[in-house]
C-alpha positions in Angstrom: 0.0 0.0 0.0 1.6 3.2 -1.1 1.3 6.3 1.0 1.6 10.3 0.3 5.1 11.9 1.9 6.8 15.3 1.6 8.5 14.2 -1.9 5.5 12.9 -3.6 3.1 9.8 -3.5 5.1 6.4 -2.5 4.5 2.8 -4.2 3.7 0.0 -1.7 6.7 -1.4 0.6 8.0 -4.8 0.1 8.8 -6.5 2.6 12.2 -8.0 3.7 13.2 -11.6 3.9 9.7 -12.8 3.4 9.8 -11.0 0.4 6.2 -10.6 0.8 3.5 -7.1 0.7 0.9 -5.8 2.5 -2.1 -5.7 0.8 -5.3 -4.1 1.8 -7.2 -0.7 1.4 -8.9 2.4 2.8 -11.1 5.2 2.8 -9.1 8.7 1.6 -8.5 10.6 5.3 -8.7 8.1 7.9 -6.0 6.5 9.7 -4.7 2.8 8.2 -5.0 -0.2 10.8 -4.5 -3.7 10.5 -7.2 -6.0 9.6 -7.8 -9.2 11.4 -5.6 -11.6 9.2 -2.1 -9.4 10.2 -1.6 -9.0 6.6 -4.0 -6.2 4.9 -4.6 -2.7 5.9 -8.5 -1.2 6.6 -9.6 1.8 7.7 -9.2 3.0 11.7 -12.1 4.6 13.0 -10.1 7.8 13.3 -10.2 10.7 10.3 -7.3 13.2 9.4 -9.6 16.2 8.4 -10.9 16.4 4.9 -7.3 17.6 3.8 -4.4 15.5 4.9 -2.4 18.2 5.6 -4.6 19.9 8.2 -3.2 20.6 11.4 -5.5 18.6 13.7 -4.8 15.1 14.1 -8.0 13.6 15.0 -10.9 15.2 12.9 -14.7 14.2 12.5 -15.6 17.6 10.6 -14.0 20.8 10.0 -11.6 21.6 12.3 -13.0 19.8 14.8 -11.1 17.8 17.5 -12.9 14.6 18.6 -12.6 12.1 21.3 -15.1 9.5 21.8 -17.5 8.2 19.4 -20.8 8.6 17.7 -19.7 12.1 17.1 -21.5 14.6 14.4 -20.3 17.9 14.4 -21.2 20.4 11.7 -19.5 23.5 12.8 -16.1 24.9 12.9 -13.2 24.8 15.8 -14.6 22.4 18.4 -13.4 20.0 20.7 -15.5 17.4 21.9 -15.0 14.7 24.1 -17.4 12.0 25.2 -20.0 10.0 23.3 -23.0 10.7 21.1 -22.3 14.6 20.8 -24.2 15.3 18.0 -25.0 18.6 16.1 -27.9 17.6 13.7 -27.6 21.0 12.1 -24.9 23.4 10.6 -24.0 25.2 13.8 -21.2 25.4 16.3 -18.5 27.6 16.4 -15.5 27.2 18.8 -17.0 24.4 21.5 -16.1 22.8 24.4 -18.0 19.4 25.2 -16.4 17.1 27.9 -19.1 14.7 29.0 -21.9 12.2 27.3 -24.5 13.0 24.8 -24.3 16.6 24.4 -27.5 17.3 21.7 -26.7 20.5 19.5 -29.7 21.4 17.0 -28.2 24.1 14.8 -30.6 24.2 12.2 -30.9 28.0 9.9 -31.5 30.4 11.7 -29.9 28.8 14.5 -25.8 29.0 15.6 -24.0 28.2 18.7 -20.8 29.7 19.3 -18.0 29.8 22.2 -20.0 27.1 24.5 -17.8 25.5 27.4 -19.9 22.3 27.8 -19.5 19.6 31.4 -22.1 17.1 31.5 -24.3 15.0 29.8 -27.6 14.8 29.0 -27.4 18.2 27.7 -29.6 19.8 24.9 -29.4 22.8 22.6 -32.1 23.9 20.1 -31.8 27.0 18.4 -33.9 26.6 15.6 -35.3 29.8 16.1 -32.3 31.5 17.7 -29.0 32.3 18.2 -26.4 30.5 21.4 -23.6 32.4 22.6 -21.3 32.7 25.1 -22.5 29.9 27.1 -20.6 27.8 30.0 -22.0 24.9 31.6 -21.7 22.3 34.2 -24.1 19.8 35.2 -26.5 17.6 34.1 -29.2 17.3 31.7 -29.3 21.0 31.0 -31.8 22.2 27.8 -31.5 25.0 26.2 -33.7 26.1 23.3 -33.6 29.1 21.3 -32.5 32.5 22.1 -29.6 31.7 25.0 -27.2 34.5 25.0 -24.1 35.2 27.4 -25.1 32.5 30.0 -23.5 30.5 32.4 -25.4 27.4 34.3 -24.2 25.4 36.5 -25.8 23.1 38.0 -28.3 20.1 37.2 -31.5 19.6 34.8 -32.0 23.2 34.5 -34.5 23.8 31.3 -33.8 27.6 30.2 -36.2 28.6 27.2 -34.9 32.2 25.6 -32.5 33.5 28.1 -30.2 36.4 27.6 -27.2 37.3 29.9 -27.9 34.8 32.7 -26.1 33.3 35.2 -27.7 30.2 36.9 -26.4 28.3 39.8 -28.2 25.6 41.2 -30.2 22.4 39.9 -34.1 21.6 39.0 -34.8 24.9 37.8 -36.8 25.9 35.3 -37.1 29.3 33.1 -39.1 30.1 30.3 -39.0 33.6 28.7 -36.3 35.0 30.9 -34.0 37.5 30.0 -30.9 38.6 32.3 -31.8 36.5 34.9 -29.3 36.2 37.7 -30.7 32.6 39.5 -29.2 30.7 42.6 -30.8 28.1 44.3 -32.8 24.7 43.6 -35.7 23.5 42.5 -36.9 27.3 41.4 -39.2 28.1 38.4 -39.0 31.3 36.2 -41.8 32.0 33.8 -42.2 34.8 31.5 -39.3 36.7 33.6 -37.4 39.8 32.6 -33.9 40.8 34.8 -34.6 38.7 37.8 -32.3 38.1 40.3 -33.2 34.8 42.3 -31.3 33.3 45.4 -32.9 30.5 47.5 -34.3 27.3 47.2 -37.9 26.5 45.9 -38.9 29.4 44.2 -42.0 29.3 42.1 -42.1 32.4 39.8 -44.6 33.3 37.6 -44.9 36.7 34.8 -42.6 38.6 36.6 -40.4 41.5 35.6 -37.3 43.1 37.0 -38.1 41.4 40.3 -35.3 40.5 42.1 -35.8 37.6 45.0 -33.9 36.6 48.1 -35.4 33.6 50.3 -36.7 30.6 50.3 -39.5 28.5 48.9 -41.1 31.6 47.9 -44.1 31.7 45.7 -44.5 34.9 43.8 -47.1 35.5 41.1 -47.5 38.2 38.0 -45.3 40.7 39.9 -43.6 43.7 38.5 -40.5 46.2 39.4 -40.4 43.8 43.3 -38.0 42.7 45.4 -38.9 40.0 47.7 -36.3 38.8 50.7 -37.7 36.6 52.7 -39.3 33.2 53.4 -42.1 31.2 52.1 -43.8 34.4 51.2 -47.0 33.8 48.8 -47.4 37.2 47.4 -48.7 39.1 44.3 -46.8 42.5 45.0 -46.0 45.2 41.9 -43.7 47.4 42.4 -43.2 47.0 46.3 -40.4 45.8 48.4 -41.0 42.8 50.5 -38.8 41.7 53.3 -40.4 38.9 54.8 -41.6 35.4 56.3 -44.5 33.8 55.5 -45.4 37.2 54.0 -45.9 39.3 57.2 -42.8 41.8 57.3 -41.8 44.9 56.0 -43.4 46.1 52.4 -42.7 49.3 51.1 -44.7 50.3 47.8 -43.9 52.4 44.7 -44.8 55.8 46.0 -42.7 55.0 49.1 -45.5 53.9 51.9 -43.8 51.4 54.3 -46.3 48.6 56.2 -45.1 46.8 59.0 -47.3 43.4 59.1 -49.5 44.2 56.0 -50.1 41.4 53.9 -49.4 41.3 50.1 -53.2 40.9 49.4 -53.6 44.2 51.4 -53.2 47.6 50.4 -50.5 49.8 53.0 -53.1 52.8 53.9 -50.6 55.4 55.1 -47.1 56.5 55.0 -46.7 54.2 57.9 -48.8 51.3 58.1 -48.0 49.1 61.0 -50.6 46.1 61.5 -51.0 43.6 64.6 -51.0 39.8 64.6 -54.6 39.3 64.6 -58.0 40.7 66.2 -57.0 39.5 69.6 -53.2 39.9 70.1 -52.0 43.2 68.4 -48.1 43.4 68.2 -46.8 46.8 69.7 -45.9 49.4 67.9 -43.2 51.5 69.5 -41.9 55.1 69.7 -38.6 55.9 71.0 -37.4 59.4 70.9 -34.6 58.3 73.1 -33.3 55.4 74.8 -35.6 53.6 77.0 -37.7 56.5 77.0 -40.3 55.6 74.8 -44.6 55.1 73.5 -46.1 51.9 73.0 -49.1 51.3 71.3 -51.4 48.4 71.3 -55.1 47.3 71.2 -57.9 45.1 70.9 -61.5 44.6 70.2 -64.0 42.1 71.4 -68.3 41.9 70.9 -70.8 42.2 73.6 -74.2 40.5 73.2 -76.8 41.5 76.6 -79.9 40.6 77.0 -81.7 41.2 80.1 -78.6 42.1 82.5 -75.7 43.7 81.0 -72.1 42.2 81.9 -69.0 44.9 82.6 -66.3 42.5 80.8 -62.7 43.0 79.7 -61.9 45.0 76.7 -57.7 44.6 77.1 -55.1 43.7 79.4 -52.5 45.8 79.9 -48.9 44.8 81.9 -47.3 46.8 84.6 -43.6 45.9 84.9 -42.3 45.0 87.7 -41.2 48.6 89.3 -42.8 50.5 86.8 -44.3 53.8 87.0 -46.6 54.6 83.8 -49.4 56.7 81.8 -52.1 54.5 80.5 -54.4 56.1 77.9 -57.3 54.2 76.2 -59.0 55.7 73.1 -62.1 53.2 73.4 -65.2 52.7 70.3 -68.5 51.3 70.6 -70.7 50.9 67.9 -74.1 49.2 68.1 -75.1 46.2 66.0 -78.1 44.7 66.7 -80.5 44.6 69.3 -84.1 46.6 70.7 -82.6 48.3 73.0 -81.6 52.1 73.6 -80.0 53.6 70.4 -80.2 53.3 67.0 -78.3 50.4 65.0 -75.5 51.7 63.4 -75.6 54.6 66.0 -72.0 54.2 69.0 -70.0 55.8 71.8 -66.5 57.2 72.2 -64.6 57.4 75.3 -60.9 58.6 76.1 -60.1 57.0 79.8 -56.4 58.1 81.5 -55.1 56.6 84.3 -51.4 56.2 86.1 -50.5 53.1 86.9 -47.2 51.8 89.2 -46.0 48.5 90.1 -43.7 48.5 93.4 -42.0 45.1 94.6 -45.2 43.2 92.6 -48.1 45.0 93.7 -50.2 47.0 91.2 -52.2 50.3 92.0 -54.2 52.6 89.8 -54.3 56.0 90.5 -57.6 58.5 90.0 -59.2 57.9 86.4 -59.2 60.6 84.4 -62.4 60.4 81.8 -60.4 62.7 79.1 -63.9 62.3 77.0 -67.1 61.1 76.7 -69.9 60.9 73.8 -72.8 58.8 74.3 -75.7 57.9 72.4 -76.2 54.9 74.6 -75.9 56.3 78.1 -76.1 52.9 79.6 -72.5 51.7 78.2 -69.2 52.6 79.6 -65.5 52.0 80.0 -63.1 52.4 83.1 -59.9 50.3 84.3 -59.6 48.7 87.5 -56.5 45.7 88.4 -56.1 42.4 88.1 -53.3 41.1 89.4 -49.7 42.9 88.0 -52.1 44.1 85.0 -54.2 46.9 84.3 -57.7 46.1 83.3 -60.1 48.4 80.6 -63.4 47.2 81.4 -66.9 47.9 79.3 -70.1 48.1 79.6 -72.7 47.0 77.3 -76.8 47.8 77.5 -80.4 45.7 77.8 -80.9 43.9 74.2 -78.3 45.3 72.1 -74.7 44.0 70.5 -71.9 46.1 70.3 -68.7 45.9 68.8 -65.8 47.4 70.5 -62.3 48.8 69.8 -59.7 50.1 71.7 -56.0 51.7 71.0 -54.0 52.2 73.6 -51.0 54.2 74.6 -48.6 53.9 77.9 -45.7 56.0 78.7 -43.4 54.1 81.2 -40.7 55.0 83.4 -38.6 52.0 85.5 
C-alpha cells in the first residue's frame, strides 16, 4: 500500500526476507490499521480532516477535534469529548463538550458559538435563535432558542430564551427570561425579565425586574419587586418585601412602608403598622430616646346583653415590675343589633387616663381621668380597675343590644 510523503506519492513497501506485501485498502482521510488476518490494511475509526495536511490530528468535521465516538459535528473549531455529541444541524463555532450525549440542533436560523460544555444529558435547540457565550456544568441541561451570554451550573436546569444569565443551582426551570441572575434549587422562572433569584424552591410566575432573596417563595405576575424573605405567597408590583411567611416589611412604589401588611392588602398610610390578629395586636413603638419611649397596642372584642348587661374585659395591659406609667385608652363602641336604647349603626366614644405603678409586685391605679365622653347609649361605659400585676379596661354594654368594640392604647413608662 503506497502512501503520500513530503517528496510525492510512494508505491507499496515490500517486505524484507519474506519478500512478501501488505495488501489491503482504505477510505481517503482516515488512519490505516491492521485488519484481522495481520496482513492487509483497513480503515481506523479515526479521520485526518478532509485535507491530509490539516493541522488537527484527529478530525470528525471541520476543524474539529474529537474524542469518543458517535460524534457529528457540523461547525467549525470544536473539541468534543465524550460519546453521542451530536450537532444535527450546521451550527457550532468554537465548543467545548467534555461529557456524554451533548445534543446541539443548529438548524438556519440557529448558531452556537463559544459554549464550554460539562455534562451529559445536555440539549441545545436553536432553531429559532441564536447561542452564545454559554458555560455549563451539570447535568441534563436544555436549552432552546434565544440563549445568550449565560453561564449554568448546575443540574436539569430547562432555560427557554434567556439572555445574559447566570444560573447556579439544579431543578430549575425558566421560560421567557432575559438577564436573569438565578441561585438556588428547584426554582421556576416564567415569562421573567432581569430577575435576580437566590434561595431554594422558588416558584415564579410573569414577573419583571423582580429581584428575590429567600426561600421557597411563591410569587405570582409581579412587576419592578424585590422580595427577601421566606415562604412568602405574594402578588406585590412594584413594592419591596422583606419577609416570612409574608408578614414583614413592604414598602410600595410611591414609598409607603407597612409593617405586618399582607401582600393581598393595600398599605393605607405613610406608615402602616398592622398587629397579629384581632385579639393579640403586636406593639408598635416610639422611641425618641433610649428607653424613654410610646407603646401602642389594642384590641376589640363583641358584647351580646340581654336582660342584664355584663362589665367585661376590653384589654389587658402589663405593669412591669417597678414600673411607674401613663395608661391612655381611646375606646369605640358601635351598636349592631339589638331593641334596646340607640339606633343600629348609631355608637360611643370614650378617652379613659389613668397612672399606673407597680412597686415590689403589687399594682395600683391612681384617679381615672375620663379625658372624654360621647354617648348615644348612656347605659354603656368604660373604666380600668387591676387584676393582678395588670391593668384592666373594662366595658359596659346595655339591655338587648350587641356592640362591637375597639380600643388603641398608649402607655408611657418609666422604670
Amino acid at each position: 500500500m503506497g502512501f503520500e510523503g513530503a517528496s510525492g506519492w510512494h508505491p507499496p513497501i515490500t517486505g524484507g526476507g519474506g519478500g512478501g506485501t501488505i495488501g489491503g485498502g482504505g477510505t481517503l482521510n482516515y488512519v490505516a490499521m491492521f485488519t484481522p488476518d495481520g496482513t492487509h490494511i483497513g480503515n481506523a475509526p479515526i479521520k485526518i480532516g478532509d485535507a491530509f495536511t490539516r493541522a488537527y490530528p484527529i478530525n470528525t468535521g471541520t476543524n474539529t477535534i474529537a474524542m469518543g465516538y458517535d460524534i457529528t459535528m457540523g461547525g467549525v473549531d470544536n473539541v468534543l469529548i465524550g460519546h453521542n455529541l451530536t450537532d444535527g444541524g450546521v451550527g457550532g463555532d468554537q465548543i467545548y463538550a467534555l461529557g456524554s450525549r451533548l445534543f446541539m440542533t443548529g438548524q438556519p436560523p440557529g448558531t452556537f458559538s463559544g459554549i464550554i460544555a460539562l455534562g451529559f444529558f445536555n440539549s441545545f435547540d436553536t432553531i429559532g435563535g441564536v447561542t452564545t457565550g454559554i458555560y455549563l456544568m451539570g447535568d441534563s441541561n436544555s436549552f432552546v432558542d434565544f440563549n445568550t451570554f449565560s453561564s449554568v451550573i448546575g443540574e436539569q436546569n430547562t432555560l427557554t430564551r434567556i439572555d445574559h444569565s447566570g444560573i447556579n443551582g439544579l431543578f430549575n426551570t425558566i421560560t421567557d427570561s432575559v438577564r436573569v441572575f438565578l441561585l438556588g434549587h428547584s426554582n421556576s422562572v416564567n415569562l421573567s425579565t432581569t430577575i435576580a433569584l437566590l434561595g431554594d424552591g422558588n416558584v415564579l410566575d410573569t414577573l419583571t425586574d423582580v429581584v428575590v432573596v429567600g426561600s421557597t417563595n411563591a410569587v405570582t405576575g409581579i412587576t419592578n419587586a424585590v422580595v427577601m424573605g421566606i415562604s412568602n405567597l405574594n402578588a406585590l408590583s412594584n413594592e419591596i418585601l422583606i419577609a416570612i411567611n409574608d408578614i414583614g416589611i413592604r414598602v410600595d412604589s410611591l414609598g409607603n412602608m407597612g409593617v405586618g401588611v399582607p401582600s393581598i392588602e393595600t398599605i393605607q398610610a405613610r406608615e402602616h403598622v398592622k398587629g397579629v390578629n384581632a385579639t393579640t395586636l403586636s406593639n408598635q413603638r416610639l422611641e425618641p430616646v433610649d428607653t424613654t419611649y410610646e407603646d401602642t397596642t389594642g384590641a376589640k372584642i363583641t358584647t351580646i346583653d340581654l336582660l342584664v348587661p355584663a362589665i367585661v374585659t376590653l384589654q389587658l395591659i402589663a405593669v412591669p415590675l417597678n414600673t411607674v406609667m401613663i395608661i391612655t385608652s381611646s375606646i369605640t363602641c358601635r351598636k349592631t343589633a339589638g331593641a334596646g336604647l340607640g339606633a343600629v349603626g348609631a355608637g360611643n366614644g370614650y378617652v379613659r387616663t389613668v397612672k399606673a405603678q407597680n412597686i415590689a409586685g403589687v399594682v395600683t391605679i391612681g384617679v381615672i381621668q375620663s379625658d372624654f365622653t360621647s354617648e348615644v347609649v348612656v347605659a354603656n361605659n368604660a373604666t380600668f380597675d387591676v387584676l393582678g400585676t395588670d391593668v384592666r379596661l373594662r366595658v359596659l354594654g346595655s339591655i338587648n343590644n350587641t356592640f362591637n368594640w375597639n380600643t388603641i392604647t398608649k402607655t408611657y413608662p418609666v422604670a
